[in-house]
N, C-alpha and C positions, 0 to 999 in steps of 0.2 A: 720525120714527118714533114712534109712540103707543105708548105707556103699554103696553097688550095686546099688539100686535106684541112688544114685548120682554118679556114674561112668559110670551107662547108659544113664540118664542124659545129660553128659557132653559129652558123645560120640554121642549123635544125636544132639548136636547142633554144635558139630564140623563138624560134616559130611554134615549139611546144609550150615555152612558158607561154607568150603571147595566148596561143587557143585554151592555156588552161584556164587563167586568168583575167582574160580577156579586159583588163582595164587596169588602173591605179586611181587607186582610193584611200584620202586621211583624214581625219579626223578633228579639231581645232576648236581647241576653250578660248572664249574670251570673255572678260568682264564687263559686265554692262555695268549694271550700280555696283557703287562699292562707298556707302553713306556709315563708316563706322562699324556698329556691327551687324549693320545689313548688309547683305551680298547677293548681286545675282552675275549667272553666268551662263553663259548662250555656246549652246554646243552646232557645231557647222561641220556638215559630211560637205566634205569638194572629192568629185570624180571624173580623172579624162581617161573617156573611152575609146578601148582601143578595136576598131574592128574587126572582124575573124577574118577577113581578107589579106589581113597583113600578117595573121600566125600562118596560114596557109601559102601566102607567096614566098614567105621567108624561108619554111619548111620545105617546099616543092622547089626554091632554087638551091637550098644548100644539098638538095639529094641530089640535085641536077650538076651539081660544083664537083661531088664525093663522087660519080659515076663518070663523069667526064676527065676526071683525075686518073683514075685508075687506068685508060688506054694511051 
């Protein structure tokens, strides 16, 4: 397998996770009071989005990699 083969590859299955996906998203405990046996705790979603532009450019050039390979 060449070199290109596996960089086109690797660019259409980014480009599929990417459109499946479309982001990364976690989750995050943290303690606010914590007085003994009182307790609180604060739950925080953080999410960086990722555009559908970029599953699509990534997909359309690793098919463009895989077909310009082959001649």
């Amino acid at each position: 397998m060449s070199g290109k083969r596996v960089i086109g590859l690797v660019l259409v299955v980014i480009g599929i996770i990417a459109l499946a996906y479309q982001g990364i998203s976690w989750t995050t405990h943290k303690k606010v009071v914590d007085l003994g046996p009182i307790q609180a705790s604060k739950t925080e979603h953080h999410d960086i989005p990722l555009p559908p532009i970029v599953g699509v450019l990534a997909l359309v050039g690793g098919i463009l990699v895989l077909v310009t390979d082959r001649s």
